[in-house]
N, C-alpha and C positions, 0 to 999 in steps of 0.2 A: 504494500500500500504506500503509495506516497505522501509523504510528510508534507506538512501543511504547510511551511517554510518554502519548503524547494518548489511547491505548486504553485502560490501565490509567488514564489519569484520568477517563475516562468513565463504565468502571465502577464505580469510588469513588462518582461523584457519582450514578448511577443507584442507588445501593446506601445512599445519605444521607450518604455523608461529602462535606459539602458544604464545609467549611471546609478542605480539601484545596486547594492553592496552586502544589503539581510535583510529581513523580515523576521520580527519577531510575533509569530503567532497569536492572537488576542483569544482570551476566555471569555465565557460567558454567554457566546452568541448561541443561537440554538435551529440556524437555518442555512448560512452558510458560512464559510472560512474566511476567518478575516484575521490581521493582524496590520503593524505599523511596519514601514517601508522605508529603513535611513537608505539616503542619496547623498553620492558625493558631489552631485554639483547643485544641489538644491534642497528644500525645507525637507523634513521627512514626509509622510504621505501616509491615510490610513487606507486600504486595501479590502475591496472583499470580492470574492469570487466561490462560485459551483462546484464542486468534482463531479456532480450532475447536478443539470439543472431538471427544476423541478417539469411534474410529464407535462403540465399544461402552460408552458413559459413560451404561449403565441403570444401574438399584438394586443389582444387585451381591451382595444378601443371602443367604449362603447358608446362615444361623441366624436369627437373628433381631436386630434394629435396637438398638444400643445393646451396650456390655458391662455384664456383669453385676458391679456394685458398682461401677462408675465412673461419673462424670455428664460428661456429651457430649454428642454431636450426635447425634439420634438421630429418625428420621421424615423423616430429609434423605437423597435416593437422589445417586450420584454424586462422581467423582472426588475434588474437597474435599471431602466429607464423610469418606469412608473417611478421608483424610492429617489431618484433623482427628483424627478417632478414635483413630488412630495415634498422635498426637500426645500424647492425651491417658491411652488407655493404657499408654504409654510413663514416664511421669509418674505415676499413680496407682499403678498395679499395679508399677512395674520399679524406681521411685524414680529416673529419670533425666530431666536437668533439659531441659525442651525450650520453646520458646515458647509465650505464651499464644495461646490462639485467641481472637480479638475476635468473627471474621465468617464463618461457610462454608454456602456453598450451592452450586446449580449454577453460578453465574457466576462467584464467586471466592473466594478465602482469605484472610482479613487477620489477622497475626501481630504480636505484640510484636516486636521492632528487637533483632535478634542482634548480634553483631559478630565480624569475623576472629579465628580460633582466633592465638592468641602463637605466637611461633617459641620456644619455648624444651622441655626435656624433662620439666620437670615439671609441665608442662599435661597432657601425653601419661601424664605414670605415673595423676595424677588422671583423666583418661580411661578409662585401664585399672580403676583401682578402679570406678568406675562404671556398665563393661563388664560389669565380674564378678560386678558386684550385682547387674545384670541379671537376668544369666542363671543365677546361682544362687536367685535369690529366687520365680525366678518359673516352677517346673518344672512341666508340666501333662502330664495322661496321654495327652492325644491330639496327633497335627501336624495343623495347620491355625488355621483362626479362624473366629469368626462370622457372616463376611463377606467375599468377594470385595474385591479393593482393586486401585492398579494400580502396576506396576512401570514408569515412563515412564510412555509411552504405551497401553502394554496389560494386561489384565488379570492378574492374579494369581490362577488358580486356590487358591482354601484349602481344598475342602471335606474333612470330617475325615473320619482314616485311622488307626488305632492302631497305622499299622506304619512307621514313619520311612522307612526304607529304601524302600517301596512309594510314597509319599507323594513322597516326593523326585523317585522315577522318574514318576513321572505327571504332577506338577503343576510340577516345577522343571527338566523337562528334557525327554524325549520331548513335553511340550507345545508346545515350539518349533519342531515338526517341520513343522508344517503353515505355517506365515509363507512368503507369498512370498519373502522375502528369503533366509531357512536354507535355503529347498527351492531357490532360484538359485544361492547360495554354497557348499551344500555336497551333492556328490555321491552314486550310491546308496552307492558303500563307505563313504563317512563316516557314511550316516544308519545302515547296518548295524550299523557302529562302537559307535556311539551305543548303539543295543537292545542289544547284546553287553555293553556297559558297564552298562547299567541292572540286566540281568540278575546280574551279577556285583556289583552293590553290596554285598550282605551281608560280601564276601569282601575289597572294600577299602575301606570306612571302619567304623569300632568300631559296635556298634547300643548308641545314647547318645539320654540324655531328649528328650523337645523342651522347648523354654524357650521364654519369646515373645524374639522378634529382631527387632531393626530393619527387616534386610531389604534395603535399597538403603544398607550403611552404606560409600559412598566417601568419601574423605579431604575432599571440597568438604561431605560433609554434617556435617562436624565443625566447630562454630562456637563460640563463648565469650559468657558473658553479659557485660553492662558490668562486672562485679565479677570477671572473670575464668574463670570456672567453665566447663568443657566445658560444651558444650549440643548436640540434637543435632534434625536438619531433613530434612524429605522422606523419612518413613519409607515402607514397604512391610510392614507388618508380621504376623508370623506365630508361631504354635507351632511352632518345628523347629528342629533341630540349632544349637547355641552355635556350631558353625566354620561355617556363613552368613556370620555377620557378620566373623566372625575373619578367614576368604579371602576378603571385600571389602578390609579395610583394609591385607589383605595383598598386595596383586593390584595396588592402586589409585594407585602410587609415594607411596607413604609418604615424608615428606623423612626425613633422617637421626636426628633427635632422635626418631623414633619409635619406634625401636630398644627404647627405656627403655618404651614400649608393651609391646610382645610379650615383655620379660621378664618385667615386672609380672604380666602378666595369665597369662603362666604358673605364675609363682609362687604366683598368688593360688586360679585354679583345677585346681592339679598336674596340668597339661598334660604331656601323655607328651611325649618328644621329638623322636618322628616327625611330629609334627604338620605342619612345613612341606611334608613329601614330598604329603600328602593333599589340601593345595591348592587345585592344578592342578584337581582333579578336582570338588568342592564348589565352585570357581571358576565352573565350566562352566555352570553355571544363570546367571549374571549375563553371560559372553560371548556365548550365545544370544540373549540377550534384547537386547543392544547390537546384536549383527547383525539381530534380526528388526524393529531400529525405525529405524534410519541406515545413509544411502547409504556415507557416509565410517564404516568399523567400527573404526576406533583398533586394528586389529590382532587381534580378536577372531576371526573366520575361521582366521587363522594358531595362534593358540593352541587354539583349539579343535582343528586338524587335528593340532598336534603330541599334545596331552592324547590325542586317540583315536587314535593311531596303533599304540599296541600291541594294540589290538582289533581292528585289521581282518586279515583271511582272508592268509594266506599263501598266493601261488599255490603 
């Protein structure tokens, strides 16, 4: 098998970055290989690429290539290119600080050099301001986006719906249904569960704007620039509901200074204070998706049976 090192320096130098010298492989990622790129004639560079890409990494388009009033990647089908896009959306339109894109095609992604987010909590309340800038700035009439993109390893349906509620059930949760692994892991009364719950959505969460969201926003995808500044990585990005992102960073063991997060960001967008009860529930699109891509589910199964367990049939 080939070492992650020697892969990712391969496709550096197939791609022209020939003054590339090592690669130090990065942890934590959980879809493709990535690591940091020193060059001798230039900054270092963070790196991610495939040893296969995943089966359905066609074009993905389901608008049209490029967003409208941002400049990006655009005429490029595939994986990097959508998280490029993301990335760069993210940044134009939301005003949140994200890496530059140097490089993205079908083989790889090459990014400006983040660094670990501080341990301290006023990283986290600057976080939150930046959250909420997000998603207050950037409210759109429809859920979805112009383009399929992918969550991990699988796709993201986006195609646009003007009914959040509808939108959600379709494309963020009954679409997990068919994965070998959901349909092993969980039972007919859980997949019932599930339809029972969809149906009922209008009746448990608010019907609230879509905004664009991150998307895949776990606590690993929260980084700092050299100057200290939240930054944010490996979007999934979408028009829909502000608590997407919210029940990721919530879900995702936040450490303890992140507390000063979710006041902030209460505060900032007068968040009702049921909010944590709801969750569990907006959670459930991101626990699917953990179990439809890994053998090992970090407990995702388990939460997912407890979340539908008031929905299944009383004999």
């Amino acid at each position: 098998m080939t070492h992650p090192a020697a892969f990712l320096l391969g496709c550096l130098r197939r791609a022209g970055f020939h003054d590339v010298v090592s690669v130090e492989p990065a942890t934590g990622g959980m879809a493709a290989l990535a690591g940091t790129a020193t060059r001798r004639d230039g900054p270092p560079v963070f790196v991610k690429a495939f040893a296969d890409a995943p089966d359905d990494d066609v074009s993905g388009v389901s608008g049209v290539s490029g967003v409208s009033g941002v400049s990006g990647v655009s005429g490029v089908s595939g994986v990097f290119a959508a998280e490029a896009d993301g990335l760069t959306a993210l940044r134009e339109l939301g005003g949140v600080v994200t890496p530059d894109v140097i490089r993205a095609d079908r083989e790889l992604l090459v990014l400006s050099v983040l660094r670990p987010r501080p341990r301290d909590g006023t990283f986290w309340e600057r976080f939150a301001d930046m959250l909420a800038g997000l998603h207050q700035t950037t409210i759109h009439p429809r859920f979805g986006w112009h383009r399929d993109n992918w969550l991990g390893r699988r796709r993201q349906v986006n195609t646009w719906n003007e009914v959040g509620h509808a939108f959600f059930a379709e494309h963020r949760l009954l679409r997990w249904l068919g994965e070998p692994r959901v349909e092993a892991a969980l039972d007919a009364g859980d997949r019932a569960a599930l339809e029972r719950l969809c149906h009922r959505l209008p009746e448990l969460l608010p019907d609230r704007p879509a905004c664009l969201t991150h998307g895949d926003l776990w606590t690993q995808n929260l980084m700092a620039t050299p100057d200290g500044r939240p930054a944010l990585i490996d979007p999934a990005v979408s028009y829909t509901w502000a608590e997407v992102d919210l029940a990721h960073v919530w879900s995702t063991s936040p450490p303890p200074e992140a507390e000063r997060f979710f006041a902030r960001y209460a505060e900032l967008t007068s968040l009702d204070a049921g909010w944590p009860d709801r969750m569990p529930i907006v959670q459930l699109r991101q626990h699917l998706a953990v179990l439809a891509q890994f053998d090992h589910d970090w407990g995702a199964a388990d939460q997912i049976r407890t979340t539908l367990a008031p929905f299944r049939t009383r004999a």
